[in-house]
C-alpha angles and dihedrals in degrees: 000000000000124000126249111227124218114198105210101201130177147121127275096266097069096056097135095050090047089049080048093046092057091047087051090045088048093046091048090050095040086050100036102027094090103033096041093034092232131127121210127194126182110226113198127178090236094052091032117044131037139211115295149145128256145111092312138338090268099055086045088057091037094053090050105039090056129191122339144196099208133034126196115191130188137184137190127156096315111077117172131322115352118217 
C-alpha cells in the first residue's frame, strides 16, 4: 500500500494551524488506514527537508520534499517574500 503523501505548506505566521493540520492528517490515518486500506502520511518542510545548499531555500526544500498527492495550503497575513 503506498502512502499518500499530504504536503502542509504555510508561512511562518500559521504555525499553529500547520502543527494542527499534521495531528488531523495522523487521526484520519490512524481512524480510516485499516477499513479503507489507505495509508496517509503529513510531509512538512521542517520534518522533511534539511538544511542545504542550492539556488534558494525553496528549490532546496523543493528538491527534498519531493513529489506529493495532497497540498494543503494556508495563508494568513505573510504572502510570499518579504523586502
Amino acid at each position: 500500500m503506498n502512502p499518500i503523501r499530504v504536503f502542509i505548506a504555510s508561512p511562518g505566521d500559521v504555525v499553529e494551524e500547520r502543527d494542527i493540520t499534521s495531528l488531523v492528517v495522523s487521526e484520519v490515518h490512524r481512524i480510516f488506514s485499516d477499513p479503507l486500506g489507505i495509508r496517509l502520511g503529513a510531509v512538512r518542510s521542517e520534518t522533511h527537508a534539511t538544511p542545504n545548499v542550492g539556488e534558494d531555500a525553496q528549490s532546496v526544500i523543493n528538491r527534498q520534499i519531493g513529489d506529493f498527492d495532497i497540498l494543503v495550503g494556508m495563508m494568513w497575513q505573510r504572502f510570499g517574500v518579504s523586502n
